[in-house]
C-alpha positions as CSV (number, residue, x, y, z in Angstrom):
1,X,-117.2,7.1,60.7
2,X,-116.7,10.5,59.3
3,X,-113.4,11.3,61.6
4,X,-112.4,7.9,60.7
5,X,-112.5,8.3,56.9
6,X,-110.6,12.0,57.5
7,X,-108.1,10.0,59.4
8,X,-107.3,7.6,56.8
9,X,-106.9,10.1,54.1
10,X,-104.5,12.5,56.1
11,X,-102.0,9.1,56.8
12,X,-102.4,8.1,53.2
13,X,-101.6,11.8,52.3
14,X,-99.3,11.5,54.7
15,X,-97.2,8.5,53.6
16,X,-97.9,9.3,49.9
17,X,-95.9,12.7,50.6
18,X,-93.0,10.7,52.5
19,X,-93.0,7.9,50.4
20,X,-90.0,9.6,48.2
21,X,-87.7,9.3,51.7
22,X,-88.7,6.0,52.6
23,X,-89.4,4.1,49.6
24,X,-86.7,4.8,47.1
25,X,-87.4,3.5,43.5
26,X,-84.4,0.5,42.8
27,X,-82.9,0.0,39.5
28,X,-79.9,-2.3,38.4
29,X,-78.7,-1.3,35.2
30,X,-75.8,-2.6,33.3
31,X,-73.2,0.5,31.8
32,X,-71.5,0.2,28.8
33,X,-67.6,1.6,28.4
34,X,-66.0,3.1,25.5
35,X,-64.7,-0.7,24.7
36,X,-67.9,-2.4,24.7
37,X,-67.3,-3.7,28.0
38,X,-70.5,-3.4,30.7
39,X,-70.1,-2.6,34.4
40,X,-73.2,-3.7,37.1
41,X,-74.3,-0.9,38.7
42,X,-77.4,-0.3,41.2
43,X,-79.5,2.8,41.0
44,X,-81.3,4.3,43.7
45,X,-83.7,7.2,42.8
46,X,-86.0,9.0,45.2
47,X,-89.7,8.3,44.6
48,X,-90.7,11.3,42.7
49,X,-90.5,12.1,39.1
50,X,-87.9,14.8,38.1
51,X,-84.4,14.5,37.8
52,X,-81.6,14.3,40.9
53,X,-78.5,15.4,41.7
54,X,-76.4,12.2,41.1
55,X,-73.9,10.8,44.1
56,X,-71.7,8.2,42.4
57,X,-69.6,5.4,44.1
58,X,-67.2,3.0,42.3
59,X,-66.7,-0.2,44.4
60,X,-64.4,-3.5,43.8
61,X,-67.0,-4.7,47.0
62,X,-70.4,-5.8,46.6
63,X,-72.5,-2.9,45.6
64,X,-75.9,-3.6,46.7
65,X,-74.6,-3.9,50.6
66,X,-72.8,-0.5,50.0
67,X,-75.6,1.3,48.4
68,X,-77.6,0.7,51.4
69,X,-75.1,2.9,53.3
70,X,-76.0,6.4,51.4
71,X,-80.0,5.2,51.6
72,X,-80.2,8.5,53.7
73,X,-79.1,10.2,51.2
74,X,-81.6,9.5,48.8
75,X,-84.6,11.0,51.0
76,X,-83.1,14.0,51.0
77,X,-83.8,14.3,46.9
78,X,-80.0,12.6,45.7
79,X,-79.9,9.8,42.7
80,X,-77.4,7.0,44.3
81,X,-75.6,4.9,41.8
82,X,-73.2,2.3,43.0
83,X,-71.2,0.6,40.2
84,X,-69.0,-2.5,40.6
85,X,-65.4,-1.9,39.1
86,X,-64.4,-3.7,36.1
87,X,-63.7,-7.5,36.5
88,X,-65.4,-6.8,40.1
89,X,-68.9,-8.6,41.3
90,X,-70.6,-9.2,38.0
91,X,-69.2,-6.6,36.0
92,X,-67.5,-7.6,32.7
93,X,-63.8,-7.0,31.8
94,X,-60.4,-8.2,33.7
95,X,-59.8,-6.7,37.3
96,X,-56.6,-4.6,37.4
97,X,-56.3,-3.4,40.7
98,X,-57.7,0.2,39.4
99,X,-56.2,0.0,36.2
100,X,-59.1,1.1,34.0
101,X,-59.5,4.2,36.6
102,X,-57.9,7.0,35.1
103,X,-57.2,8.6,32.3
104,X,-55.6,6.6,29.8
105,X,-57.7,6.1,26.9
106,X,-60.6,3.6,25.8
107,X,-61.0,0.2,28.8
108,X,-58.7,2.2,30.7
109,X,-61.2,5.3,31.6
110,X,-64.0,3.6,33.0
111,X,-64.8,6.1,35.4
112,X,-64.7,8.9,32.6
113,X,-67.2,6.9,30.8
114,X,-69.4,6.8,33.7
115,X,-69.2,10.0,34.3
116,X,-70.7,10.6,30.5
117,X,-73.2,8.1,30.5
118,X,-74.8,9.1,33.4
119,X,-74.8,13.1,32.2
120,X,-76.7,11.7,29.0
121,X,-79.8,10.0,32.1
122,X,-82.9,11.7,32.5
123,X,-83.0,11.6,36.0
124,X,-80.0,13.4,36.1
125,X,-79.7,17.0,36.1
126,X,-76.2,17.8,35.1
127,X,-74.8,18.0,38.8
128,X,-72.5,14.7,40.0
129,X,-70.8,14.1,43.1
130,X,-68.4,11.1,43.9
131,X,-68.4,9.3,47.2
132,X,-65.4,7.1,48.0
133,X,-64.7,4.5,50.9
134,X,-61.3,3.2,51.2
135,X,-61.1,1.3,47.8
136,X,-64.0,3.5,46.5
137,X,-62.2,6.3,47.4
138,X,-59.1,5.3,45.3
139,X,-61.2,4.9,42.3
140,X,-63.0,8.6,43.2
141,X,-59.4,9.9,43.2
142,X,-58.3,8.6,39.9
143,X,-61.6,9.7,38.4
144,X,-60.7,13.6,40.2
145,X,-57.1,13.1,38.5
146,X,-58.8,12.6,34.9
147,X,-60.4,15.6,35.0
148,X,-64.1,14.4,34.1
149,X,-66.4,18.0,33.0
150,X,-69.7,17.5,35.0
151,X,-68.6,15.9,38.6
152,X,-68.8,19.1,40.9
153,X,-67.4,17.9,44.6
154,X,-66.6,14.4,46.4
155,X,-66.3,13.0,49.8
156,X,-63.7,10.7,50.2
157,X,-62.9,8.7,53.3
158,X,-59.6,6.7,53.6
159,X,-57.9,5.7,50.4
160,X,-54.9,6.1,48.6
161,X,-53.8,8.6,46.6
162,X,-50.5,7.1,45.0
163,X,-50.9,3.3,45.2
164,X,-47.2,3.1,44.6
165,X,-46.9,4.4,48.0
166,X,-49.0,2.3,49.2
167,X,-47.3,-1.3,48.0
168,X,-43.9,0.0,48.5
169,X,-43.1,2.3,49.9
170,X,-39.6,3.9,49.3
171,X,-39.2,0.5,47.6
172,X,-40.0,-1.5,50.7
173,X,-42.8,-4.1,50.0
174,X,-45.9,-3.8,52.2
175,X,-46.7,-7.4,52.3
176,X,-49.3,-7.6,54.8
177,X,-51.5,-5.0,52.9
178,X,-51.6,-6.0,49.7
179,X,-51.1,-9.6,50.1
180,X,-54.0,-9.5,52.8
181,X,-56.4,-7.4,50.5
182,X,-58.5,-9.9,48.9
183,X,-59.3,-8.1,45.2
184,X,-55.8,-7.5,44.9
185,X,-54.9,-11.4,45.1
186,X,-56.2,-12.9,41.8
187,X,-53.5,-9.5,40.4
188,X,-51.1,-10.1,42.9
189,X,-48.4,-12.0,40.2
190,X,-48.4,-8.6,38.0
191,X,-47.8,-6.5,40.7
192,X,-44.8,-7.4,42.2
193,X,-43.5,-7.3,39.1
194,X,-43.0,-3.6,39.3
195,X,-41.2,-2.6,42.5
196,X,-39.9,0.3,41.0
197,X,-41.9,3.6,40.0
198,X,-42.7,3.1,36.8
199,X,-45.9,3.4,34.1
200,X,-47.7,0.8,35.5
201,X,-47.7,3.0,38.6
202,X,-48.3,6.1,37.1
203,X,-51.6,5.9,35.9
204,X,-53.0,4.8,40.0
205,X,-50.8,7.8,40.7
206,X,-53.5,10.6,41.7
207,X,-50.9,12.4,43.4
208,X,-49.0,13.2,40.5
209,X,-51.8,15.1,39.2
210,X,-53.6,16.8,41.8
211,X,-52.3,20.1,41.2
212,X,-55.2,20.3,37.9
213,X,-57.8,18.8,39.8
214,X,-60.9,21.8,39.7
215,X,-63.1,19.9,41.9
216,X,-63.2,20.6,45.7
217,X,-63.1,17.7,48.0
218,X,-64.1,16.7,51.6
219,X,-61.5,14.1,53.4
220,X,-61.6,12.0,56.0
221,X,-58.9,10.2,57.3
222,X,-57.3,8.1,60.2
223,X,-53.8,9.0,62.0
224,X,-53.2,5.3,62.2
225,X,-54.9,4.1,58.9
226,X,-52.8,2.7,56.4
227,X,-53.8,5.6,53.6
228,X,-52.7,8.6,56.5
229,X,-50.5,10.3,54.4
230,X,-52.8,10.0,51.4
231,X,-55.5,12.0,53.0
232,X,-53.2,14.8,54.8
233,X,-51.0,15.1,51.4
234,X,-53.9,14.8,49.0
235,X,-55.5,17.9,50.8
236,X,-52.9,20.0,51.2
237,X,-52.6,19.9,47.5
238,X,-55.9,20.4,46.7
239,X,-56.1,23.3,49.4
240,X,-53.0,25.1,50.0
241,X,-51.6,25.6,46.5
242,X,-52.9,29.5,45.5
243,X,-52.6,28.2,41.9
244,X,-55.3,25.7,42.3
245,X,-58.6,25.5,41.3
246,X,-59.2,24.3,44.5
247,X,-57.4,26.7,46.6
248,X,-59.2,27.2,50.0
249,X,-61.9,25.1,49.3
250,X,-62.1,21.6,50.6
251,X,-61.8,19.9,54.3
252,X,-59.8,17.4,55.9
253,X,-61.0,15.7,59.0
254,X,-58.4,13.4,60.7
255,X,-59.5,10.3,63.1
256,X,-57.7,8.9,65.7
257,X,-58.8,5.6,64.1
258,X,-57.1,2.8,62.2
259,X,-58.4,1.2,59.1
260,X,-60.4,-1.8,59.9
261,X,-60.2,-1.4,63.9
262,X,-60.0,0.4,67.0
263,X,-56.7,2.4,67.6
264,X,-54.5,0.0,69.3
265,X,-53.8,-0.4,72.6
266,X,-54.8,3.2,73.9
267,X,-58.2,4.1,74.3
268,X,-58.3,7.6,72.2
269,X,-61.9,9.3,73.0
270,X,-62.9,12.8,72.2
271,X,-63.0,14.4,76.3
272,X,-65.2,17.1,75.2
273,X,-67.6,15.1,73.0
274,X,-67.3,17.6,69.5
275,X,-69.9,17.1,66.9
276,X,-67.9,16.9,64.1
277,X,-70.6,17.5,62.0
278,X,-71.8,20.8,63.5
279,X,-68.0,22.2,63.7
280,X,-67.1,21.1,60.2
281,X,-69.9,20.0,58.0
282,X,-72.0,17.3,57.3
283,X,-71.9,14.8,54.5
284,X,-75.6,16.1,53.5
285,X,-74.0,19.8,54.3
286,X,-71.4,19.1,51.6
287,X,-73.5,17.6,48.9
288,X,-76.3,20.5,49.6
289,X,-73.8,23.0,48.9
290,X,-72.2,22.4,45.8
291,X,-74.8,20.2,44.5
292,X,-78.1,22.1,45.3
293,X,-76.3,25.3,45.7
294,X,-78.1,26.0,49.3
295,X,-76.2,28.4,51.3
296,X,-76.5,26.4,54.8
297,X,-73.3,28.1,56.0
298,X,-70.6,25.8,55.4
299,X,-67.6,27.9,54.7
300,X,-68.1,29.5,58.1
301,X,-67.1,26.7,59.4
302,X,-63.4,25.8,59.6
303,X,-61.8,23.5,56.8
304,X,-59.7,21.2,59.1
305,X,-60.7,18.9,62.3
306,X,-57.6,17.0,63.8
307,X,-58.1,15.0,66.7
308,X,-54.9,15.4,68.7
309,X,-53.7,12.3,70.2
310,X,-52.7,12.1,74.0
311,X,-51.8,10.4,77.0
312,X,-55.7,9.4,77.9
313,X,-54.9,10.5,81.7
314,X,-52.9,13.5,81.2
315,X,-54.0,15.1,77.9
316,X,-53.0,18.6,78.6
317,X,-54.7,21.4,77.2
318,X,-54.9,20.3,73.7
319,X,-54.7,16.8,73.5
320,X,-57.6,13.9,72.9
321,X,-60.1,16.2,71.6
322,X,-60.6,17.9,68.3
323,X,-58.8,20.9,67.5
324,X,-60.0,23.2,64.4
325,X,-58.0,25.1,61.6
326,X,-58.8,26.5,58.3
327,X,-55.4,25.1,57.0
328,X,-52.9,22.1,57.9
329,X,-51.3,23.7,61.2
330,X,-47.8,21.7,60.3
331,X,-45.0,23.0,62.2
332,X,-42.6,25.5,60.7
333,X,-40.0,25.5,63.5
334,X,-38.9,21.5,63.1
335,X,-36.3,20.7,66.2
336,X,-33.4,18.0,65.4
337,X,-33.1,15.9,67.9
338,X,-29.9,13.4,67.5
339,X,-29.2,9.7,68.2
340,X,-26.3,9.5,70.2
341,X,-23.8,6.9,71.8
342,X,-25.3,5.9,74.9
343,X,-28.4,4.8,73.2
344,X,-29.5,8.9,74.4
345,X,-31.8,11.3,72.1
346,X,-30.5,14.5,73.0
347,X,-30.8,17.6,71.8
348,X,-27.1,18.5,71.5
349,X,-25.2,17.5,68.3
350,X,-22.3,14.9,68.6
351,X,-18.6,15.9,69.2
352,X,-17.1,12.4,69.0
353,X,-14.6,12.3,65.9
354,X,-15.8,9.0,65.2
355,X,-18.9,7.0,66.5
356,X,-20.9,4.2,66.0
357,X,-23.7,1.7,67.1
358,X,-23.5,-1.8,65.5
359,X,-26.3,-4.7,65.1
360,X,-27.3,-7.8,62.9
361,X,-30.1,-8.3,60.6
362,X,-31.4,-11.8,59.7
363,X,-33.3,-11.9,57.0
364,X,-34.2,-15.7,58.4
365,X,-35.4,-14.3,61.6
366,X,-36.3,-10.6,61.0
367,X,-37.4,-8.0,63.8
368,X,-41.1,-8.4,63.9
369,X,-44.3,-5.8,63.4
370,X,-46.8,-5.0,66.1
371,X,-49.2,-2.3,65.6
372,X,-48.5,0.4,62.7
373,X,-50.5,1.8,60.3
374,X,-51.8,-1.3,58.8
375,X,-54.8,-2.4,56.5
376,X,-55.8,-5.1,58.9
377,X,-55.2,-5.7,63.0
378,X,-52.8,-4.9,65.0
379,X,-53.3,-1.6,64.4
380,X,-52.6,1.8,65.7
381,X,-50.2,2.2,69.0
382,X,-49.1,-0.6,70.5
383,X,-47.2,-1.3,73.5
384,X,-42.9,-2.1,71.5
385,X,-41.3,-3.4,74.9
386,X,-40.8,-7.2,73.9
387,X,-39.7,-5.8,70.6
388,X,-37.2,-3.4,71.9
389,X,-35.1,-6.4,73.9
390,X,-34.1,-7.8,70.9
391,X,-30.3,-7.2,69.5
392,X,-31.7,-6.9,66.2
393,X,-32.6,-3.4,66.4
394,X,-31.2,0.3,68.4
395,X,-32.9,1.9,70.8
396,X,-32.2,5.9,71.5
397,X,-34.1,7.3,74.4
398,X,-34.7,11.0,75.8
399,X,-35.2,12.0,79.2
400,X,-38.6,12.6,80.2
401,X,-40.1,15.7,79.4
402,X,-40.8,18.7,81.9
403,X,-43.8,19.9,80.4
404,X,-46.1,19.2,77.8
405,X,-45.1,19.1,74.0
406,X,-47.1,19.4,70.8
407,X,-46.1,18.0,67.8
408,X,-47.5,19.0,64.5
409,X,-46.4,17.8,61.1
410,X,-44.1,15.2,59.7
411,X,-41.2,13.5,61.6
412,X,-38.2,12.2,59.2
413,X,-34.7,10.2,60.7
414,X,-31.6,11.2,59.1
415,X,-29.8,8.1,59.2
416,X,-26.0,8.0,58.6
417,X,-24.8,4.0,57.9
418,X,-23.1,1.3,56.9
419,X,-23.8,-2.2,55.9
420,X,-21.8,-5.2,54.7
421,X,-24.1,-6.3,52.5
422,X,-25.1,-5.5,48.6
423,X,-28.6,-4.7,49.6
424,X,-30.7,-4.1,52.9
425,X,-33.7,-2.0,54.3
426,X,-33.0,0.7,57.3
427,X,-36.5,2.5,59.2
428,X,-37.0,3.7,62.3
429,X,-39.8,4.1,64.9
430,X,-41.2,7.1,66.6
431,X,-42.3,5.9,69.8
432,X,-43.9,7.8,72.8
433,X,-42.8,6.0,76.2
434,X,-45.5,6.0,79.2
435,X,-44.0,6.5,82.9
436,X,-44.8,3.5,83.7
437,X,-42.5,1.8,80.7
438,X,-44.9,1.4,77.8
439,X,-43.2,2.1,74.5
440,X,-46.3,3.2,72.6
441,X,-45.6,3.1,68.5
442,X,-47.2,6.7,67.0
443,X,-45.0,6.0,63.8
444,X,-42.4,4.4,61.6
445,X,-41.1,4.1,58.3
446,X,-38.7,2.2,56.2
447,X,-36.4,2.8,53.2
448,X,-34.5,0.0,50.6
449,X,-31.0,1.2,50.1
450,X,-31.2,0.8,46.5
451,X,-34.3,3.8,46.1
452,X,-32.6,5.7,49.0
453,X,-32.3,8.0,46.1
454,X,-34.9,7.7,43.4
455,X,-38.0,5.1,43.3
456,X,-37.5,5.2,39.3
457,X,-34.5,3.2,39.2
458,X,-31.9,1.3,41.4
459,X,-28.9,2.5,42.9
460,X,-26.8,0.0,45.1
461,X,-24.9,0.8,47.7
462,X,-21.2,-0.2,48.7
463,X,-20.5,-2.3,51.6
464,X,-19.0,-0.3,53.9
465,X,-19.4,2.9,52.6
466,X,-21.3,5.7,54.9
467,X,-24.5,6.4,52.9
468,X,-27.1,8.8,54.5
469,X,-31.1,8.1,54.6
470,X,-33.6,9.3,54.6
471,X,-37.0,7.9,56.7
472,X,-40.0,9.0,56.7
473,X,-42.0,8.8,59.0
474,X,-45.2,10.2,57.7
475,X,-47.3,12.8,59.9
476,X,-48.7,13.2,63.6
477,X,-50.5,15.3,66.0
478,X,-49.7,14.5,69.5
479,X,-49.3,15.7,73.1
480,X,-46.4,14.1,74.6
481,X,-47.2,15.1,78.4
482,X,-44.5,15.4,81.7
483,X,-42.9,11.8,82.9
484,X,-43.0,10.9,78.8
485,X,-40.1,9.8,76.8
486,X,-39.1,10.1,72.9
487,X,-37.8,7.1,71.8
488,X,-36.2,6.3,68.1
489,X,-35.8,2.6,67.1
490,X,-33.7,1.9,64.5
491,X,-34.7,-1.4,63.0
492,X,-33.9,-3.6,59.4
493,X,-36.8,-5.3,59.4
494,X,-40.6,-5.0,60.2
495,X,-42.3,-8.3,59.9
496,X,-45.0,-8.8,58.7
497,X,-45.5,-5.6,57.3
498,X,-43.0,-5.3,55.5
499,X,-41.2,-8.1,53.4
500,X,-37.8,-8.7,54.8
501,X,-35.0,-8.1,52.5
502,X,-33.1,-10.9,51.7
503,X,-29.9,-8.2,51.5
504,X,-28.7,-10.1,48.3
505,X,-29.4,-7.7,45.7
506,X,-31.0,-9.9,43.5
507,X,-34.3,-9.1,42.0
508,X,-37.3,-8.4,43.6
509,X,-38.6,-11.5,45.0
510,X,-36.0,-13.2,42.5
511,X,-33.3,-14.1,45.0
512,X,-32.0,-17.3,45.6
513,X,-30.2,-16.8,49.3
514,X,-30.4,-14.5,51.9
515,X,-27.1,-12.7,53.6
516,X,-27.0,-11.2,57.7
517,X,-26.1,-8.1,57.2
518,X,-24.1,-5.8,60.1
519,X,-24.9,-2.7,60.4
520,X,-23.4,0.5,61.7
521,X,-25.3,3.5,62.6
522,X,-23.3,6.5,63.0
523,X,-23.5,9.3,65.6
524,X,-20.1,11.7,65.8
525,X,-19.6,15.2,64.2
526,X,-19.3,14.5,60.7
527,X,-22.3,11.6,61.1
528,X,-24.8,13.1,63.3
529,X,-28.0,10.9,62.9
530,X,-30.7,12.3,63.9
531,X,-34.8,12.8,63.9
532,X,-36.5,15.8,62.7
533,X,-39.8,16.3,65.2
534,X,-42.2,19.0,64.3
535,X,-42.3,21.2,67.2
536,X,-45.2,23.7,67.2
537,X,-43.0,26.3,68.8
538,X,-39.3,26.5,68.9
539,X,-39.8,28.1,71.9
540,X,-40.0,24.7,73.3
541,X,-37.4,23.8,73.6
542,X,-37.1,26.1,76.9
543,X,-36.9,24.0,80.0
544,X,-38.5,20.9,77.9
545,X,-35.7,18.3,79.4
């Protein structure tokens, strides 16, 4: 009975000494703002007294299901609070699609608030980290952006960073994200309201005012998510600028994931099986380092992972697996490569004194969307080929490539055109074309004539008159292997992810017809459209066609 009784009181040692990992103490406490106002939030403290390193999420989603996410977290000695944004799941105050996130003064700073009341808790020992997850992480950003004393890092996975950019971009709205986001609904009638850049988008712009941001952050994003340029533009900010605070100090890890599902229609896996987390760093790695100040080696490891995106059966050397840097590798030898006559995209600039490609947009029956970097399915590359038949759209194809090519960076189309109409939308799509006919989308963007030149305020065109634009196209790494094509669409229209444009000029959403508008895309000497690919080496170019 003796070894029995021993027994019992080593497991009840036992489980009193790991209680603190398993058994985390459970709080839900309501926090006041600097307008009276109280926000819900749940509190998870590890089962020991003392006070914690605190990990802080802001959430529009239901906070006790994403609390349980970071419950790892918590056994390893981290206080998790999880607060519900304002107007959002029990919390008081009227929900304005991060409105009261940043920095504008009292019921419009509620993260800075947070921030303060939670220095002022006695299980917390001065040190704060944010964690962000898509919406989360837009709320984290705007928090960074107003500069709060006390938070020391974050780790931000997929959200924006300029929600302007996000709704409409270059002025062209993105109906099928917002409009399919449910906590942006009940706000939806304010925010069309404002399809220019103005106030109203300023203060959800973190962008804007990255460069005084003094806190170093971890990214993670997805090549096919709908926040893609967020994450690779956010960091590069934040990393690359010798003048910042954070110069050389965060990471970016990009996915080849979309948003809310699997990449499209190609099956993207990692061929030599990485561990991110051992090449990179951990989340726990992260929040050890700048919040415990444990020197577990994580700036020997390289700042950015970017999975390179391939042909799954003929990667080359580079592509489908993870590839490490310590700073955006973005190319600096961009190759034009131009739209020409015969539907071609050729490397040799036009001679024709005068040139053109002509096609009709319908507003009443626009080109559609399929695959893209959307909030919701289809997502990610998808095969264009139905698409491509229709006469609402160009088409300007290379011939397939000798050897493999890298790209690396951000593709724009320089677009030269014409349009008979007061008002329309031009884009294109960067396409990489399989030997066996699939037209795989990798990007595409879209611009509104009126903010070809400024998103602040309108400036219509004249029919007729040549206008140039600029697309872009946002970023990319891929392998485009031998037998592969390059293919540009030019399009009007990309329904349902973007609103068609009536081509009126009327209002936003305020129109009361819709015009067909012919376009003319021009390719001759004086014209020459063409797209700008990021080639890794101009070298190339050599014996690529």
């Amino acid at each position: 009975m003796k070894v029995y009784s021993k027994i019992i009181i080593i497991l009840v040692l036992l489980v009193s000494l790991f209680s603190c990992n398993l058994f985390p103490k459970r709080l839900s406490v309501d926090i006041p703002m600097s307008d009276g106002v109280k926000l819900k939030a749940e509190l998870w403290l590890p089962n020991r007294m003392g006070s914690f390193p605190v990990l802080l999420e802001r959430t529009p989603y239901n906070r006790e299901r994403v609390i349980r996410m970071h419950q790892h977290l918590v056994g390893n000695g981290y206080a998790i609070l999880v607060q519900n944004l304002r107007g959002t799941v029990g919390s008081e105050g009227k929900w304005e699609v991060f409105g009261s996130d940043g920095w504008v003064g009292p019921g419009k700073q509620d993260g800075i608030d947070t921030v303060e009341w939670i220095k002022k808790q006695k299980w917390c020992n001065g040190k704060i980290g944010l964690l962000g997850f898509s919406a989360s992480s837009i709320s984290a950003k705007l928090l960074l952006s107003s500069y709060p004393e006390g938070v020391q890092c974050a780790y931000l996975v997929a959200g924006s960073d300029n929600f302007y950019e996000t709704v409409f971009p270059y002025g062209c709205y993105r109906k099928n994200t917002i409009e399919e986001w449910g906590p942006a609904k009940e706000y939806l009638s304010e925010i069309i309201k404002h399809p220019s850049y103005d106030a109203f988008w300023e203060q959800r712009n973190a962008r804007a005012r990255a460069h005084n941001i003094n806190v170093p952050v971890f990214i993670v994003g997805g090549w096919f998510d709908l926040f893609q340029r967020s994450s690779t533009e956010f960091f590069h900010l934040l990393h690359t600028h010798t003048h910042s605070p954070t110069f050389g100090k965060c990471k970016l890890v990009m996915l080849p994931l979309a948003h809310a599902a699997p990449p499209g229609e190609l099956t993207l896996e990692d061929r030599e099986k990485i561990n991110l987390d051992e090449k990179i760093g951990s989340i726990r790695e992260w929040f050890d380092y700048w919040l415990k100040g444990i020197d577990n080696g994580l700036y020997n490891k390289p700042s950015v992972g970017l999975f390179i995106v391939a042909d799954p059966q003929n990667p080359g050397e580079k592509g489908n697996t993870y590839q490490f840097y310590n700073n955006l590798p973005w190319s600096t030898h961009p190759i034009k490569m131009f739209l020409r006559a015969n539907g071609s995209l050729s490397l040799e600039s036009p001679t024709e004194e005068t040139s053109y490609s002509t096609y009709t947009y319908d507003p009443l029956d626009p080109t559609p969307s399929k695959g893209g970097n959307n909030l919701n399915p289809p997502s990610g590359p998808h095969d264009q080929r139905e698409i491509e038949k229709r006469s609402d759209l160009l088409v300007f194809t290379s011939p397939p490539l000798q050897k493999h090519l890298t790209l690396m960076g951000p593709i724009t189309v320089h677009l030269y055109a014409t349009t008979d109409v007061p008002d329309t939308d031009f884009g294109a799509r960067f396409c990489d074309v399989y030997p066996d006919g699939r037209s795989m989308l990798m990007n595409e963007g879209m611009v509104k004539a009126r903010y070809r030149e400024s998103i602040e305020k309108e400036n219509f065109i004249e029919p007729h008159k040549i206008y140039e634009y600029e697309i872009d196209l946002w970023d990319t790494a891929l392998v485009i292997a031998p037998g592969h094509r390059i293919r540009i669409t030019i399009i009007s229209a990309s329904n349902p992810r973007y609103e068609p444009n009536p081509n009126t000029g009327e209002p936003f959403r305020q129109h009361t017809r819709t015009l067909k508008a012919t376009q003319q895309i021009y390719h001759d000497k004086d014209h020459a459209s063409y797209v700008l690919l990021p080639f890794v080496n101009s070298s190339d170019i050599q014996g690529l066609f």
